[in-house]
KEVO-849382 format. One record per residue (C-alpha): y, x, z. Coordinates in pm, whole numbers, plus 50000, padded with zeros to 5 digits. Example, Ala and Ser with C-alpha at 12.3 -4.5 7.8 and 13.67 -1.06 7.14 Angstrom:
BEGIN
{Y: 49550&X: 51230&Z: 50780}
{Y: 49894&X: 51367&Z: 50714}
// end
This chain:
BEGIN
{Y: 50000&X: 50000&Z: 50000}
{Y: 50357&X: 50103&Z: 49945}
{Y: 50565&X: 50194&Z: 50241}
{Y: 50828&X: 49942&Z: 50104}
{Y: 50556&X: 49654&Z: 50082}
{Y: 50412&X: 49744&Z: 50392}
{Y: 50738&X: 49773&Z: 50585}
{Y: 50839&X: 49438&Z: 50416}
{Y: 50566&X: 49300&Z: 50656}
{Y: 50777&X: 49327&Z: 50938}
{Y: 50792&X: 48949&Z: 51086}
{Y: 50549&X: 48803&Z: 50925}
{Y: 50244&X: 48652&Z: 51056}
{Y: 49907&X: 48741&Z: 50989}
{Y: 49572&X: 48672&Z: 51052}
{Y: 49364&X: 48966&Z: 51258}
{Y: 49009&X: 49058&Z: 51277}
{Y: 48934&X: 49139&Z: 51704}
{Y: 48594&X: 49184&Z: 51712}
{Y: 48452&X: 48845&Z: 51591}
{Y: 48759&X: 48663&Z: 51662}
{Y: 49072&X: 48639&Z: 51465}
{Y: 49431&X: 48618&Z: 51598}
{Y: 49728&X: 48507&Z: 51464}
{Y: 49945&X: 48794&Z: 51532}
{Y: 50330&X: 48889&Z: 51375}
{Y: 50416&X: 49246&Z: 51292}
{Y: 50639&X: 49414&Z: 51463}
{Y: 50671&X: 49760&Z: 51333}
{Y: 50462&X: 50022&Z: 51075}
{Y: 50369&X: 50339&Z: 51024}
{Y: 50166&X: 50549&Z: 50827}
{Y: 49909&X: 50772&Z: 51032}
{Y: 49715&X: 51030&Z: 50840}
{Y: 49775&X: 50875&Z: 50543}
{Y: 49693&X: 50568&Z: 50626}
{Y: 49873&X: 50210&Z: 50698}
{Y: 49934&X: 50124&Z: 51054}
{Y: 50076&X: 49801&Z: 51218}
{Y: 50178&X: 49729&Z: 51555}
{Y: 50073&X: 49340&Z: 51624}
{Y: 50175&X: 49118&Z: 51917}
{Y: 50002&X: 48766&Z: 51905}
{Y: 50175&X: 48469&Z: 51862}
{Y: 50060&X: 48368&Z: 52164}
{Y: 50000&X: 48590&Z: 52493}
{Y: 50116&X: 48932&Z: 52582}
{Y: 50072&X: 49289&Z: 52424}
{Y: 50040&X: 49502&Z: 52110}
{Y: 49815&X: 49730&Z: 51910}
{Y: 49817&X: 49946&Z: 51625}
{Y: 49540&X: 49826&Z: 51399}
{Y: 49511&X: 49957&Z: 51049}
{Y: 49529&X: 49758&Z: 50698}
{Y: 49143&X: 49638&Z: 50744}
{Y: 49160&X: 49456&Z: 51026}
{Y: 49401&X: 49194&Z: 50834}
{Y: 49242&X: 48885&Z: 50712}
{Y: 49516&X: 48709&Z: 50589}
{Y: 49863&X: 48775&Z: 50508}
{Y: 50173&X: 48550&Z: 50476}
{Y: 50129&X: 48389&Z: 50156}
{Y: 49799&X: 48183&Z: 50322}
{Y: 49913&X: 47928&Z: 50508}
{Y: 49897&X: 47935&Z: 50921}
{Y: 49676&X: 47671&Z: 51014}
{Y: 49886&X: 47494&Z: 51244}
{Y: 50083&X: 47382&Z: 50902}
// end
């Protein structure tokens, strides 16, 4: 991904793989690690953040949330 696209994600709300759960999660910052995509998440609802990297996403903003 390019750093513009990726930092574009900034905001938005995804969908993230935890194990066998997913979380709906926004993005609050990026980086890129080794050459590789990082996000910091904090979930839409509850407390905290994590780095996760690009795989973990399941979906991105243009699926809808399913609260909509």
């Amino acid at each position: 991904m390019f750093t513009s696209e990726a930092s574009a994600r900034i905001g938005d709300g995804i969908l993230v793989r935890v194990g066998k759960l997913s979380v709906w999660c926004e993005v609050t910052d990026h980086r890129i690690s080794w050459g590789n995509d990082q996000f910091q998440v904090t979930p839409q609802s509850g407390h905290g953040n994590e780095w996760i990297s690009e795989e973990r996403i399941i979906a991105a903003p243009e699926l809808d949330h399913p609260s909509n």
